[in-house]
N, C-alpha and C positions, 0 to 999 in steps of 0.2 A: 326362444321360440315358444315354450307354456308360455311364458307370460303372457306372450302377444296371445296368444289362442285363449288364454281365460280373460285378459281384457274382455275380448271381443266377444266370449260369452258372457261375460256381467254385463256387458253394453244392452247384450241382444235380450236376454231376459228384463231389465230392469227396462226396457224397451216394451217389452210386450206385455208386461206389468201393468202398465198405464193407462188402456186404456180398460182394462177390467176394472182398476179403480174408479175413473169416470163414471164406468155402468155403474156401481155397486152408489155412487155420490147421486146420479139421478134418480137412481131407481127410490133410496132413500127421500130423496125429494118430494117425486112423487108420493109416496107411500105419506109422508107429511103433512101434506099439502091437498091430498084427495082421502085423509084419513076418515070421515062422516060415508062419504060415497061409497066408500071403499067395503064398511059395516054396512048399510043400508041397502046397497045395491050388489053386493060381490060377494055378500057374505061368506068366509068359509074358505074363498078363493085364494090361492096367491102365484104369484111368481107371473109365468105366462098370462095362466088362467083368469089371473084377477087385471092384467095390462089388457085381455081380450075382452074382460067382461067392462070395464073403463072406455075402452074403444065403443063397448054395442050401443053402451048408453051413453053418449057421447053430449045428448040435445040436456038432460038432465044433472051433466059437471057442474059445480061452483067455476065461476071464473078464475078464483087462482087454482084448482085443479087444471083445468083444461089450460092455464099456463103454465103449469110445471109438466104435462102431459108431452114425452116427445114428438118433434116437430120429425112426421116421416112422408 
């Protein structure tokens, strides 16, 4: 009976793991891919701050920013 219940909690963590991973892979992406913009326009910014300041100036991305930029 542990077994089954720690199965099923290594299941459920290595589960809800995954998609934190994804953000932390895009977010890198981004951060990449809009790194000019990012100093030029955001300066100083990060995390939220710098995805909201990325959003305001939106008409001024490089095209592969605003393709690595998520799709919401």
């Amino acid at each position: 009976m542990k077994l089954i219940a720690f199965v099923l909690l290594t299941a459920l963590v290595a589960g809800a793991s995954i998609p934190v991973q994804a953000q932390r892979a895009e977010n890198n992406q981004v951060a990449q891919a809009c790194k000019a913009e990012l100093q030029k326009l955001c300066q100083g910014q990060k995390g939220q701050q710098a995805e909201q300041c990325l959003k305001n100036n939106e008409s001024k991305l490089s095209p592969q920013c605003k393709g690595a930029m998520p799709k919401q």
